[in-house]
PDB file with one MODEL, atoms N, CA, C and O in Angstrom:
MODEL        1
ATOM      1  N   UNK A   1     109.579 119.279  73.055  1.00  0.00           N
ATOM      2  CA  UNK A   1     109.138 117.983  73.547  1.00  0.00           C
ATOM      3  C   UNK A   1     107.628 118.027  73.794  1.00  0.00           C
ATOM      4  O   UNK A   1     107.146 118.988  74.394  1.00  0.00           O
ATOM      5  N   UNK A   2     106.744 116.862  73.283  1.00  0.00           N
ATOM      6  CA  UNK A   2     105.531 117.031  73.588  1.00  0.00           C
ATOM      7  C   UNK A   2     104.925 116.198  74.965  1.00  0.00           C
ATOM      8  O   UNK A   2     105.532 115.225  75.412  1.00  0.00           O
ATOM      9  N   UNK A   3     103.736 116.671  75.539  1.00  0.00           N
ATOM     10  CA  UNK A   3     103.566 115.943  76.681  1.00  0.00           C
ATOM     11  C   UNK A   3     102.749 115.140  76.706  1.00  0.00           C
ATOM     12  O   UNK A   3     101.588 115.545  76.665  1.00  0.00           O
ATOM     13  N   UNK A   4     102.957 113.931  76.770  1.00  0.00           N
ATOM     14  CA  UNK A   4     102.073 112.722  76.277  1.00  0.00           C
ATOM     15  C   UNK A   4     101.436 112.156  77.497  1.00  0.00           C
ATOM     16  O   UNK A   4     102.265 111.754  78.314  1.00  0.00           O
ATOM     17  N   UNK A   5     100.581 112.059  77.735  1.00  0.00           N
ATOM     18  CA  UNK A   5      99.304 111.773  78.680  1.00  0.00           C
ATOM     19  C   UNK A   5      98.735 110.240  78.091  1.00  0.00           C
ATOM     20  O   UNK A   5      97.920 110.152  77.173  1.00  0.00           O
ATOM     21  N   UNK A   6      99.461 108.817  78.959  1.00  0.00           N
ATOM     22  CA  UNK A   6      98.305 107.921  78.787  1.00  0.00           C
ATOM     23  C   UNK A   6      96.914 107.456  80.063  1.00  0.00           C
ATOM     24  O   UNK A   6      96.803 107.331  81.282  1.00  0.00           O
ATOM     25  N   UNK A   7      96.502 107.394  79.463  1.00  0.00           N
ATOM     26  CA  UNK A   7      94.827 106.830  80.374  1.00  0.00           C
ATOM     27  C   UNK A   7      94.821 105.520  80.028  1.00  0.00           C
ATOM     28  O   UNK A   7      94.821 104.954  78.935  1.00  0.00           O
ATOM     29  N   UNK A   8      94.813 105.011  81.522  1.00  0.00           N
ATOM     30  CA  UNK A   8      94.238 103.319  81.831  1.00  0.00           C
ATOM     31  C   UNK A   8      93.033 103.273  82.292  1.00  0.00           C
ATOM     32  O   UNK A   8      92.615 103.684  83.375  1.00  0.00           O
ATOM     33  N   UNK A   9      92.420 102.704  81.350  1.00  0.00           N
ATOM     34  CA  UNK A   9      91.272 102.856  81.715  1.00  0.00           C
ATOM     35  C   UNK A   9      90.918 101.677  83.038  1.00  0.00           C
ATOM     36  O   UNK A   9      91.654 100.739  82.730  1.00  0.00           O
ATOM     37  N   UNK A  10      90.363 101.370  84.002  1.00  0.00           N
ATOM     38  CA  UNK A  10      90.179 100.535  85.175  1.00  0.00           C
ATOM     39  C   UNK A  10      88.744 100.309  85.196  1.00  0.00           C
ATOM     40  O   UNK A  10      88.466  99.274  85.801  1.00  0.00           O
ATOM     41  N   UNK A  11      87.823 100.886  84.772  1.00  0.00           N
ATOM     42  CA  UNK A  11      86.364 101.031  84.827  1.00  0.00           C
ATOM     43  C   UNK A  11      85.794  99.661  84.569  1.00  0.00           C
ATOM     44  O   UNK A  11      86.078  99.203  83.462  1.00  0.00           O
ATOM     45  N   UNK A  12      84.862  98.720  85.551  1.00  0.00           N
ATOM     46  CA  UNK A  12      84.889  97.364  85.303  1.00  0.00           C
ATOM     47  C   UNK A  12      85.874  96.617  85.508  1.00  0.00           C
ATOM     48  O   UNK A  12      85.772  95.576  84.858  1.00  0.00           O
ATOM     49  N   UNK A  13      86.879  96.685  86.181  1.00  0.00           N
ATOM     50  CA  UNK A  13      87.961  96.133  86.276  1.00  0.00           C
ATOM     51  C   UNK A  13      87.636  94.915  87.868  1.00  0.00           C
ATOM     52  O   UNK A  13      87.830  95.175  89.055  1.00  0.00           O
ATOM     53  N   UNK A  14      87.120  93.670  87.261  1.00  0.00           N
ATOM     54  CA  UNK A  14      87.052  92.797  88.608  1.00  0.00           C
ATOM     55  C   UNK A  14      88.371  91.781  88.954  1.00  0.00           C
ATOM     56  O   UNK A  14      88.757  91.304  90.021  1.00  0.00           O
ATOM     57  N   UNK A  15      88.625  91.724  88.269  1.00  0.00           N
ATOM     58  CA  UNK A  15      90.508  90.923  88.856  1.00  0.00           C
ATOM     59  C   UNK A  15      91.783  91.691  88.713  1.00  0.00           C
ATOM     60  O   UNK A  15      91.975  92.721  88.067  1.00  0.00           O
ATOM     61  N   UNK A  16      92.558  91.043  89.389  1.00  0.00           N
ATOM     62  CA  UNK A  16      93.963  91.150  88.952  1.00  0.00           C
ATOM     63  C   UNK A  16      94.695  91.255  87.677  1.00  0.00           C
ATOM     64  O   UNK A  16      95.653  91.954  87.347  1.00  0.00           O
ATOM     65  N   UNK A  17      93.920  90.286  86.982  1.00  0.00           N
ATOM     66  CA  UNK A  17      94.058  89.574  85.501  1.00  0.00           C
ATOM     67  C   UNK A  17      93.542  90.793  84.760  1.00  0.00           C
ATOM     68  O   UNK A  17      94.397  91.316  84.045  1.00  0.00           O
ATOM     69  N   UNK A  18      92.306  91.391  84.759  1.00  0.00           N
ATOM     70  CA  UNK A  18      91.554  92.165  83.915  1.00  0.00           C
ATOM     71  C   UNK A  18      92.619  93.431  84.441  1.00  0.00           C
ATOM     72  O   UNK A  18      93.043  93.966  83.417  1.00  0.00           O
ATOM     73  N   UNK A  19      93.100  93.985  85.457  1.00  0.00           N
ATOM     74  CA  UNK A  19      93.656  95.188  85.595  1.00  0.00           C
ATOM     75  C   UNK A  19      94.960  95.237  84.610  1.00  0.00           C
ATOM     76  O   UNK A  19      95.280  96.082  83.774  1.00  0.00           O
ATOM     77  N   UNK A  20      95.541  94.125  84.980  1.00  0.00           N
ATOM     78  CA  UNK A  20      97.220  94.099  83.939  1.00  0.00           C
ATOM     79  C   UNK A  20      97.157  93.868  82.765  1.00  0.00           C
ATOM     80  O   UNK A  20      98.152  94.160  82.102  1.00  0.00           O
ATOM     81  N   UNK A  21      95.837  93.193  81.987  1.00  0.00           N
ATOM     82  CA  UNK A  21      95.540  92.987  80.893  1.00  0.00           C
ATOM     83  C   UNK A  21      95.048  94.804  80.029  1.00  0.00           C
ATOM     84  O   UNK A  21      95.347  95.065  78.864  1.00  0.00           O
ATOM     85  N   UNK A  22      94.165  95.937  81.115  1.00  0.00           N
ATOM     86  CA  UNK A  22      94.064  97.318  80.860  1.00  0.00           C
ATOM     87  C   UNK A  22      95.054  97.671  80.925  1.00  0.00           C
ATOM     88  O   UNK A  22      95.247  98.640  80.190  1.00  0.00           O
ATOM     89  N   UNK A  23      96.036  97.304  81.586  1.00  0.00           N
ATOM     90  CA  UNK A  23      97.532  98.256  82.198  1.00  0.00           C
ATOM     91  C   UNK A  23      98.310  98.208  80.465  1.00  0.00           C
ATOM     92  O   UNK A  23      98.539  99.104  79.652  1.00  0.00           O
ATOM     93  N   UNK A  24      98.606  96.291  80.435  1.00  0.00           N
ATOM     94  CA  UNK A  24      99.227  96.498  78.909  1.00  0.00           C
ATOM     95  C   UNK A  24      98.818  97.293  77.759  1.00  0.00           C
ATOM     96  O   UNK A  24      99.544  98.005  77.066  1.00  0.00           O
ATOM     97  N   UNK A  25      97.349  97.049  77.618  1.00  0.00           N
ATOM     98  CA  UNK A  25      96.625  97.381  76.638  1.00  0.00           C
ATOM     99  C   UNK A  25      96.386  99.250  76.186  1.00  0.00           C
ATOM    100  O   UNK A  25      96.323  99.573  75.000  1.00  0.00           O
ATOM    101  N   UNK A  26      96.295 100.140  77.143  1.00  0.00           N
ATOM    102  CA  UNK A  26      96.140 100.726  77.467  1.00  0.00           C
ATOM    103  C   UNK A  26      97.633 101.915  77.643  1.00  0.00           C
ATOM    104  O   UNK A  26      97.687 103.136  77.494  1.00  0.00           O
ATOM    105  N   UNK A  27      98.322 101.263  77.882  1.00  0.00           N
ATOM    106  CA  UNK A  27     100.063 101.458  78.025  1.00  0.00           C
ATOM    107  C   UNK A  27     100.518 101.424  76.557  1.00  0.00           C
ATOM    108  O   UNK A  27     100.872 102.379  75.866  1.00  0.00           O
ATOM    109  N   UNK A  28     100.455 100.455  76.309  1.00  0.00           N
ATOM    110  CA  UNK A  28     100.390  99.972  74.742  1.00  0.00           C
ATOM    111  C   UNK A  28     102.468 100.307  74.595  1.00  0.00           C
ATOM    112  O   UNK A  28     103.009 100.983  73.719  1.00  0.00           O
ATOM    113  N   UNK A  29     103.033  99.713  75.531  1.00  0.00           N
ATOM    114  CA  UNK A  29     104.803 100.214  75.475  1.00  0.00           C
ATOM    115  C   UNK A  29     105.097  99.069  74.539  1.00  0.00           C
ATOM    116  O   UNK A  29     104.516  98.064  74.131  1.00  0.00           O
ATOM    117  N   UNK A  30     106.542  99.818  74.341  1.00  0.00           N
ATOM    118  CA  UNK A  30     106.997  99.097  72.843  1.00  0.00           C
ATOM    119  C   UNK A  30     107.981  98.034  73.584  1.00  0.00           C
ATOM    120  O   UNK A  30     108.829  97.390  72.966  1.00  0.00           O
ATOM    121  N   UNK A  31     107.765  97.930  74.966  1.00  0.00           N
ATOM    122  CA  UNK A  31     109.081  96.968  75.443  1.00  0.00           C
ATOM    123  C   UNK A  31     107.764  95.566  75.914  1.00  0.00           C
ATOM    124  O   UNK A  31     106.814  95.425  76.684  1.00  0.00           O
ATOM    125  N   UNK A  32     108.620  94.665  74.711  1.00  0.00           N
ATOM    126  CA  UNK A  32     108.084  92.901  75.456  1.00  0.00           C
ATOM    127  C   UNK A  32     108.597  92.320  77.130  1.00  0.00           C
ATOM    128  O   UNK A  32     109.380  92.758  77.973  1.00  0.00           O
ATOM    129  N   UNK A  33     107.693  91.125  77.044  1.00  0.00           N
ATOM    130  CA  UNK A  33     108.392  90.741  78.271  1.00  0.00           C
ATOM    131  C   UNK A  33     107.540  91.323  79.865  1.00  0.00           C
ATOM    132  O   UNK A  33     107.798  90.730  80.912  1.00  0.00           O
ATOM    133  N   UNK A  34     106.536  92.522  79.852  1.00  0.00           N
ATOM    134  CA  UNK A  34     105.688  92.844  81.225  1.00  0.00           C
ATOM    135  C   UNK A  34     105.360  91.932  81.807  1.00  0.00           C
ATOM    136  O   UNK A  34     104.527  91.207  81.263  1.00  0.00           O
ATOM    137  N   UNK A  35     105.892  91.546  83.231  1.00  0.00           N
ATOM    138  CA  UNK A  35     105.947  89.846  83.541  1.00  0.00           C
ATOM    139  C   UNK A  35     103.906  90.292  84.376  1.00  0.00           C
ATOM    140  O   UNK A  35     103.393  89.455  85.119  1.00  0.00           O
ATOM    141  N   UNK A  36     103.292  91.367  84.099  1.00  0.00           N
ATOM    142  CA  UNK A  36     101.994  91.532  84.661  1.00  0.00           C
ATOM    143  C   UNK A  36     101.941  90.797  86.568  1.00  0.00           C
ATOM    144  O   UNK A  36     101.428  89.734  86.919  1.00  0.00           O
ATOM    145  N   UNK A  37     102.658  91.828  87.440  1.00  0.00           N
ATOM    146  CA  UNK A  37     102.869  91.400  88.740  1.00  0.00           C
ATOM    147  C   UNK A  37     103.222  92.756  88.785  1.00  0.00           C
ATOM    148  O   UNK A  37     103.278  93.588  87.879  1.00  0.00           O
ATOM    149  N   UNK A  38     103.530  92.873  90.401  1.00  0.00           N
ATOM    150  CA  UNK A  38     103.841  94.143  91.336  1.00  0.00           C
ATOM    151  C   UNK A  38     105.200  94.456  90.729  1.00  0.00           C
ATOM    152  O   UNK A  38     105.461  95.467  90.077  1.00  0.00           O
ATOM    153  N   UNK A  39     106.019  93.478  91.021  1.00  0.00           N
ATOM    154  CA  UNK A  39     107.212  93.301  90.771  1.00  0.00           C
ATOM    155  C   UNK A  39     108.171  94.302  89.359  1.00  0.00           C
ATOM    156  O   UNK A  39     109.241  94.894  89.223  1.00  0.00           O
ATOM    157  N   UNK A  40     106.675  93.897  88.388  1.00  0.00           N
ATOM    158  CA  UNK A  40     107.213  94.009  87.054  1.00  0.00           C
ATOM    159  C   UNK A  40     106.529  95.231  86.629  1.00  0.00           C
ATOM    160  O   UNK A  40     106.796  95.704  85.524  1.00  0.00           O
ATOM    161  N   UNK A  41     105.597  95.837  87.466  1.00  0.00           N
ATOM    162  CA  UNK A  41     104.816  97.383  87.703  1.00  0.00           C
ATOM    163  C   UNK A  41     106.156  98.363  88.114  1.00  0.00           C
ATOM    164  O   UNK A  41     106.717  99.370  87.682  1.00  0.00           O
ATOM    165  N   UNK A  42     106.246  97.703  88.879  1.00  0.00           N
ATOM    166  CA  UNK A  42     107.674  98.881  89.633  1.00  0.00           C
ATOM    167  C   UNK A  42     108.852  98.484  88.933  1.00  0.00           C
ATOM    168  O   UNK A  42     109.621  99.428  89.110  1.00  0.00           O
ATOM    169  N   UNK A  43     109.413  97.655  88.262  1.00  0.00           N
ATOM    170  CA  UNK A  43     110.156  97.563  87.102  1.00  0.00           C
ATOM    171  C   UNK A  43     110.231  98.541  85.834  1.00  0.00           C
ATOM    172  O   UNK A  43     111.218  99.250  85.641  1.00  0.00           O
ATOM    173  N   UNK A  44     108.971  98.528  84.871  1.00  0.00           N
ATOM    174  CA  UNK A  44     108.272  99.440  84.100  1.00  0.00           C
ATOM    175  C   UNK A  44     108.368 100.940  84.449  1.00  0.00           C
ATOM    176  O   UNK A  44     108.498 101.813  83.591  1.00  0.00           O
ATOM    177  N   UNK A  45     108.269 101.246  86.194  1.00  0.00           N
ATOM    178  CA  UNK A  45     108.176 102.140  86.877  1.00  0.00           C
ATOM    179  C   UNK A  45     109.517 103.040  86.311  1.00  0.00           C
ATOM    180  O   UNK A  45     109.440 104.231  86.009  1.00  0.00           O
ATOM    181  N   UNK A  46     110.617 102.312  86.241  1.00  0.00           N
ATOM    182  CA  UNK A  46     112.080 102.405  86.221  1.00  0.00           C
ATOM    183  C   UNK A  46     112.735 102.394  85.255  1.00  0.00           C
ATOM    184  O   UNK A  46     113.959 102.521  85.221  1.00  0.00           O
ATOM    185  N   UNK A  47     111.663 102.167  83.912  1.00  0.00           N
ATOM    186  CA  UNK A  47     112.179 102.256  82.410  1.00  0.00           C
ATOM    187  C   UNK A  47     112.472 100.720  81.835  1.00  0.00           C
ATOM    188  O   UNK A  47     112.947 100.396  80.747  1.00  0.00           O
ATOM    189  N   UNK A  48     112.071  99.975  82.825  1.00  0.00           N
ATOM    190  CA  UNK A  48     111.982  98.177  82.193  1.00  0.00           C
ATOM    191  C   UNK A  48     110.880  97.884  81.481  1.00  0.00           C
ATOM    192  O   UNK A  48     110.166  98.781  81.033  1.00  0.00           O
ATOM    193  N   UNK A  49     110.639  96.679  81.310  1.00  0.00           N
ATOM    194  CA  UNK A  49     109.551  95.883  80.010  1.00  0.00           C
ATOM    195  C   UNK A  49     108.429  96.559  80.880  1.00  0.00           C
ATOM    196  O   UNK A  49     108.251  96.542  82.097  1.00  0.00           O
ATOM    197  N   UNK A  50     107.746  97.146  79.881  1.00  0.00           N
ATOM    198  CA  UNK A  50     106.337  97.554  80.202  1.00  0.00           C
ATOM    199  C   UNK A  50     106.245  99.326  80.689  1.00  0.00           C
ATOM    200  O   UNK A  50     105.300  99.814  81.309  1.00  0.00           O
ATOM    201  N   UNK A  51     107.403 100.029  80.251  1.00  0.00           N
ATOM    202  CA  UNK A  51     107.372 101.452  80.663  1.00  0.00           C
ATOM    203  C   UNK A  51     106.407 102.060  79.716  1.00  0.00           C
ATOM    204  O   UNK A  51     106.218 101.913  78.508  1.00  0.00           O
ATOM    205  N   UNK A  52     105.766 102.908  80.781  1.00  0.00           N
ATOM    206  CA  UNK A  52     104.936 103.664  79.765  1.00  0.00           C
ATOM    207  C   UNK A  52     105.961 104.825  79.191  1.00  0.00           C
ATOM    208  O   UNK A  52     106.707 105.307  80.043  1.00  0.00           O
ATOM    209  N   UNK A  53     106.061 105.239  78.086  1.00  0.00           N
ATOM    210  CA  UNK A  53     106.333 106.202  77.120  1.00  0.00           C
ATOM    211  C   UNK A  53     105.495 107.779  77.240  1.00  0.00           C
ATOM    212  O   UNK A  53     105.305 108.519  76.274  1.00  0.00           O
ATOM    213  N   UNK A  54     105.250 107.942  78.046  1.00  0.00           N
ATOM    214  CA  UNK A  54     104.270 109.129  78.429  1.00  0.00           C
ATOM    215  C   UNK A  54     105.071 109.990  79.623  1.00  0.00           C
ATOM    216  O   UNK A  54     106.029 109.418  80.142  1.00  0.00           O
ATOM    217  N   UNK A  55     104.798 111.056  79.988  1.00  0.00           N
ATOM    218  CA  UNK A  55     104.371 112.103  80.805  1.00  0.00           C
ATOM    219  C   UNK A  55     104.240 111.982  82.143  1.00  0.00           C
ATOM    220  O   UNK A  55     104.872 112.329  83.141  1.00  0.00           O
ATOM    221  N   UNK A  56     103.125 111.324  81.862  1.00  0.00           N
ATOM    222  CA  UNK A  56     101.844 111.410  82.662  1.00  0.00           C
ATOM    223  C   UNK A  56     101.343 109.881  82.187  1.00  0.00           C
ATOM    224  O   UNK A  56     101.191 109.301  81.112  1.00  0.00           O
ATOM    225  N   UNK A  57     101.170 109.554  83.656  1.00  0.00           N
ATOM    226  CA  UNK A  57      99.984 108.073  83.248  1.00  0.00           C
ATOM    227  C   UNK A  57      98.685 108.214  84.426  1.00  0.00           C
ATOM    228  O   UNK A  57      98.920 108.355  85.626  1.00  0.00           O
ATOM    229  N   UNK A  58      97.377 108.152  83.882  1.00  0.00           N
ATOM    230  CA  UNK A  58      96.217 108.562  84.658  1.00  0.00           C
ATOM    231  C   UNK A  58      95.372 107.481  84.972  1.00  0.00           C
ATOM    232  O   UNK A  58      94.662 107.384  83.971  1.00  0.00           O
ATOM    233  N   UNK A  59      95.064 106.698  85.693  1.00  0.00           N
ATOM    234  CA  UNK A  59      94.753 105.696  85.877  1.00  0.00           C
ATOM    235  C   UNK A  59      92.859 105.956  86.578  1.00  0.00           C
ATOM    236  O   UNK A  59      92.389 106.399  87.626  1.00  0.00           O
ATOM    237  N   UNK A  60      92.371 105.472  85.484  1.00  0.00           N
ATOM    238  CA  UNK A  60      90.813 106.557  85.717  1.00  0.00           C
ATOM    239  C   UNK A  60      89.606 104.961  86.325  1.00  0.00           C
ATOM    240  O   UNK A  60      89.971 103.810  86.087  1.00  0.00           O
ATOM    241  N   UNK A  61      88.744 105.150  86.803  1.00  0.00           N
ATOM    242  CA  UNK A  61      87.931 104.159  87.332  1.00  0.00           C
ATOM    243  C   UNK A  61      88.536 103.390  88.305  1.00  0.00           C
ATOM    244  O   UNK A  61      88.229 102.204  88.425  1.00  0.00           O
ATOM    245  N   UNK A  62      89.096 103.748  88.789  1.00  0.00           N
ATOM    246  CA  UNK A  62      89.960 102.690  90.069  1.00  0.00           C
ATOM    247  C   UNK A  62      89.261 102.586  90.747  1.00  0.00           C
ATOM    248  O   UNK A  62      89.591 101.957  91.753  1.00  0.00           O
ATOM    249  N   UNK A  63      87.358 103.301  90.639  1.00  0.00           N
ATOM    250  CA  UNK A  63      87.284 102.506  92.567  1.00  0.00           C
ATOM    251  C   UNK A  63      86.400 100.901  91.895  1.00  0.00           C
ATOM    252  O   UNK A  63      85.730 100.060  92.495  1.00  0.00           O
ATOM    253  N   UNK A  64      86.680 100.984  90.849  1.00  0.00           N
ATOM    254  CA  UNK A  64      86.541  98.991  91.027  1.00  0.00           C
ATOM    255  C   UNK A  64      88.187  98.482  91.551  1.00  0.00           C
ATOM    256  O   UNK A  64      88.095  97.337  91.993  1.00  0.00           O
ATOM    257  N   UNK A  65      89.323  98.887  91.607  1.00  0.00           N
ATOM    258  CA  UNK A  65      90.118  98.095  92.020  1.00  0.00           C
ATOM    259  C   UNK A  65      90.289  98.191  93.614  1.00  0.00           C
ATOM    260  O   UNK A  65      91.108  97.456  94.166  1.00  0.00           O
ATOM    261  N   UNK A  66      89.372  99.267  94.490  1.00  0.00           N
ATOM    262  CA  UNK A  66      89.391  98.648  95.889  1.00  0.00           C
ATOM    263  C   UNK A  66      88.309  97.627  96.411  1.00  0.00           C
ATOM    264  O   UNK A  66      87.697  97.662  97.478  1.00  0.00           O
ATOM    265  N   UNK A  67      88.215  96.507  95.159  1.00  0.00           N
ATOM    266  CA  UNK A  67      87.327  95.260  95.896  1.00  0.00           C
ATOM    267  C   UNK A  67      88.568  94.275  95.720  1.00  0.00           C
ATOM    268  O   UNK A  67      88.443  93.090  96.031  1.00  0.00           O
ATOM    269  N   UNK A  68      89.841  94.809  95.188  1.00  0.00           N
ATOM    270  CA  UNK A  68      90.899  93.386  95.231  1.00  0.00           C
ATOM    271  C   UNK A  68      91.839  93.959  96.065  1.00  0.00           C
ATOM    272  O   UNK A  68      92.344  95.056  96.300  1.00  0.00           O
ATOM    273  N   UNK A  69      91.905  92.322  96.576  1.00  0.00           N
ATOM    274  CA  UNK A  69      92.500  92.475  97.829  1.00  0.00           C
ATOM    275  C   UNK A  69      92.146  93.308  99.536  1.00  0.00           C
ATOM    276  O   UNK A  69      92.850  93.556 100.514  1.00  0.00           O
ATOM    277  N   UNK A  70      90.651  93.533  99.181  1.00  0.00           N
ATOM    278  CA  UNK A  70      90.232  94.814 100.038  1.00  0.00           C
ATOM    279  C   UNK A  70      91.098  96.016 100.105  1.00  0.00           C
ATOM    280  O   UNK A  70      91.528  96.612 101.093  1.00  0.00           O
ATOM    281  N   UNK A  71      91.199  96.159  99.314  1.00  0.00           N
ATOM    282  CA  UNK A  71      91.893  97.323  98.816  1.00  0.00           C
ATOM    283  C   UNK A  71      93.207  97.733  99.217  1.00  0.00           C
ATOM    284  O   UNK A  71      93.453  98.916  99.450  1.00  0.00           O
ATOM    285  N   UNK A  72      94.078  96.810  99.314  1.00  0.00           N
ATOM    286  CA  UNK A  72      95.325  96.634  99.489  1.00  0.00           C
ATOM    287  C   UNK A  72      96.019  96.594  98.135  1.00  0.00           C
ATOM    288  O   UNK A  72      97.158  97.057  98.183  1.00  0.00           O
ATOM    289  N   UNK A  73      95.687  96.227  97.126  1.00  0.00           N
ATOM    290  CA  UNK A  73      95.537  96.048  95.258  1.00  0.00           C
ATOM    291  C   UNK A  73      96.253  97.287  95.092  1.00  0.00           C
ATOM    292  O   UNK A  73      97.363  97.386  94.568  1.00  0.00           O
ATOM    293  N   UNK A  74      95.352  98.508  95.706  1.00  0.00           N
ATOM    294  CA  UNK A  74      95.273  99.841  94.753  1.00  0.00           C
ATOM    295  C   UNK A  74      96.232 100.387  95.603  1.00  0.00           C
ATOM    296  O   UNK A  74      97.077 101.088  95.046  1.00  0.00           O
ATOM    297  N   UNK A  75      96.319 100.245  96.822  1.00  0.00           N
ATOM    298  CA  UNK A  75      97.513 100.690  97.884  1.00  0.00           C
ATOM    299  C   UNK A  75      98.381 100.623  97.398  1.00  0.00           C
ATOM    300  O   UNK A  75      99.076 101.617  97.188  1.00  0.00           O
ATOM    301  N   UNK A  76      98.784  99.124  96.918  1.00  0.00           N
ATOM    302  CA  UNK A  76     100.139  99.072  96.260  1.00  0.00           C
ATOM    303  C   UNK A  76     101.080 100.131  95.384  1.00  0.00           C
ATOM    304  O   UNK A  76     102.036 100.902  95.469  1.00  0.00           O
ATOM    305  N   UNK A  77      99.713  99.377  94.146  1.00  0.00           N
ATOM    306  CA  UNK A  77     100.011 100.615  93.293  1.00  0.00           C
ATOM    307  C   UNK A  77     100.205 101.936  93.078  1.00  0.00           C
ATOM    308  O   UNK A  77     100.663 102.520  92.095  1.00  0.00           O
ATOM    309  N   UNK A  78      99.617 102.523  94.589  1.00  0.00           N
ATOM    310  CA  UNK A  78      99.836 104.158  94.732  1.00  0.00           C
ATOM    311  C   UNK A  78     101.260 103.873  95.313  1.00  0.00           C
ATOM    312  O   UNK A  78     102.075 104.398  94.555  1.00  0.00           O
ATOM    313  N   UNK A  79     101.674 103.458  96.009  1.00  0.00           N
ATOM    314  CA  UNK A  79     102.561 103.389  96.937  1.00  0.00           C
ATOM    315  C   UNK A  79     104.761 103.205  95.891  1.00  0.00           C
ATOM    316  O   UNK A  79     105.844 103.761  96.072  1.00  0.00           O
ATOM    317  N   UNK A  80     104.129 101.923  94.756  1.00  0.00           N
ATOM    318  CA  UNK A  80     105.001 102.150  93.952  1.00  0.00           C
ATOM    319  C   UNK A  80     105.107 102.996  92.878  1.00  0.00           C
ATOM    320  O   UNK A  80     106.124 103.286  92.248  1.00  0.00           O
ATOM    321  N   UNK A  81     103.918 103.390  92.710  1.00  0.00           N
ATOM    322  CA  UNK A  81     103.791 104.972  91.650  1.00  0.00           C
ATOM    323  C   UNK A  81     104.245 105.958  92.407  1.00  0.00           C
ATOM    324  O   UNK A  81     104.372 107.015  91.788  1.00  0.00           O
ATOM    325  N   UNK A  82     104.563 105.992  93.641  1.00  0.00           N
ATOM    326  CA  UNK A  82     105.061 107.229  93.922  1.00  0.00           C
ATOM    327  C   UNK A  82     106.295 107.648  93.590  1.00  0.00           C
ATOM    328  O   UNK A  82     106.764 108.735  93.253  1.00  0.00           O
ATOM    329  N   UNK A  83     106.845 106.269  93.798  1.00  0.00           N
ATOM    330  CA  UNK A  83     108.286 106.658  93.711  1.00  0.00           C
ATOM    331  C   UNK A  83     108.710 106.747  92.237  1.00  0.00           C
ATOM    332  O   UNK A  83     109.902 107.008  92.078  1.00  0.00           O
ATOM    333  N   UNK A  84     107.729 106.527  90.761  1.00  0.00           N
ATOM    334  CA  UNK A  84     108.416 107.068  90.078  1.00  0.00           C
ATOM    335  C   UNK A  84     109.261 107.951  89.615  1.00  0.00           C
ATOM    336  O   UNK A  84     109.012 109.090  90.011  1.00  0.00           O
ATOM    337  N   UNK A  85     110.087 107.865  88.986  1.00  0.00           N
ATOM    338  CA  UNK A  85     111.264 108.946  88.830  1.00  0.00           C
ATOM    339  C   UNK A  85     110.620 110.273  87.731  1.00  0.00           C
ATOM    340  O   UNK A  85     110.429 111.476  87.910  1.00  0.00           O
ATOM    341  N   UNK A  86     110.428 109.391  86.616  1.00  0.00           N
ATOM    342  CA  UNK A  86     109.817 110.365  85.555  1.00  0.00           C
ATOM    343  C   UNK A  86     108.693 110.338  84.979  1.00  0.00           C
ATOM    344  O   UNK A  86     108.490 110.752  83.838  1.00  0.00           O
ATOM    345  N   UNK A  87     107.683 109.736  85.888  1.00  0.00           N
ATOM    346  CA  UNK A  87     106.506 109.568  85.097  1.00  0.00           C
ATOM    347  C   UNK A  87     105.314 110.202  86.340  1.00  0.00           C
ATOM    348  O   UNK A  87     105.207 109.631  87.426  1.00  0.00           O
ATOM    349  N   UNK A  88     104.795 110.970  86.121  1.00  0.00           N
ATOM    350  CA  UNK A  88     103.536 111.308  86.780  1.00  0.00           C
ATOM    351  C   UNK A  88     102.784 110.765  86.563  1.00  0.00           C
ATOM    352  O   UNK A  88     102.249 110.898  85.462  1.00  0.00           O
ATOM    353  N   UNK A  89     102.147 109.516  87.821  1.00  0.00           N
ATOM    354  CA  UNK A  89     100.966 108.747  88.102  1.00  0.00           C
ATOM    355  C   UNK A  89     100.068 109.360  89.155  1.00  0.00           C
ATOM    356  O   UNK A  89     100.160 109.930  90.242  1.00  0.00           O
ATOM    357  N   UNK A  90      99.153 108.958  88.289  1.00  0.00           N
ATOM    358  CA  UNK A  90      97.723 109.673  89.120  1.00  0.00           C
ATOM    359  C   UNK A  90      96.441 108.065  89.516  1.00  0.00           C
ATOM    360  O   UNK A  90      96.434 106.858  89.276  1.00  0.00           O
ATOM    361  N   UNK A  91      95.756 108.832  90.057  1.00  0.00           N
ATOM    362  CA  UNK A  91      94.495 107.469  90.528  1.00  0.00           C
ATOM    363  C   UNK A  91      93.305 108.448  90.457  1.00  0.00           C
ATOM    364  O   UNK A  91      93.447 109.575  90.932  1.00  0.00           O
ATOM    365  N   UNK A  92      92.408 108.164  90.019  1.00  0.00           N
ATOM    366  CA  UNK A  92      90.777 109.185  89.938  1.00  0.00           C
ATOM    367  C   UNK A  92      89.934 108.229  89.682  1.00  0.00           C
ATOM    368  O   UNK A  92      88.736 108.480  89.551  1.00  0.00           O
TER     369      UNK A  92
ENDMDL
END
């Protein structure tokens, strides 16, 4: 089995919109339907529309995402990446 490592890139990332638009893009999963919300992050999380196919997912330039939400944004997202089952998420 090989170990597949994707990178989201976040660098410049000033909205909500621009983060889930890197998340898809960047993810690049073969499942339609990422409703791009919390909801549908921790869905993906779980092997639903929008799972990443990787390893490892590394989520690089994030400190533009503690200006959304005052940084409650990126909280989230650590908070439901933790509990992934099979995917190692990172923040740098």
């Amino acid at each position: 089995m090989n170990f597949k490592v994707i990178i989201v890139d976040c660098s410049g990332v000033t909205s909500e919109d621009e983060f889930w638009e890197a998340y898809v893009r960047d993810v690049n999963s073969p499942h339609p339907g990422f409703g791009r919300n919390f909801d549908a992050f921790a869905d993906s999380l779980l092997g639903g529309p929008g799972a990443p196919v990787a390893n490892e997912v590394r989520f690089v330039g994030t400190a533009s995402l503690e200006a959304l939400r005052q940084g409650r944004f990126l909280a989230l997202l650590k908070d439901l990446a933790h509990d992934a089952p099979d995917t190692r998420i990172t923040f740098e």
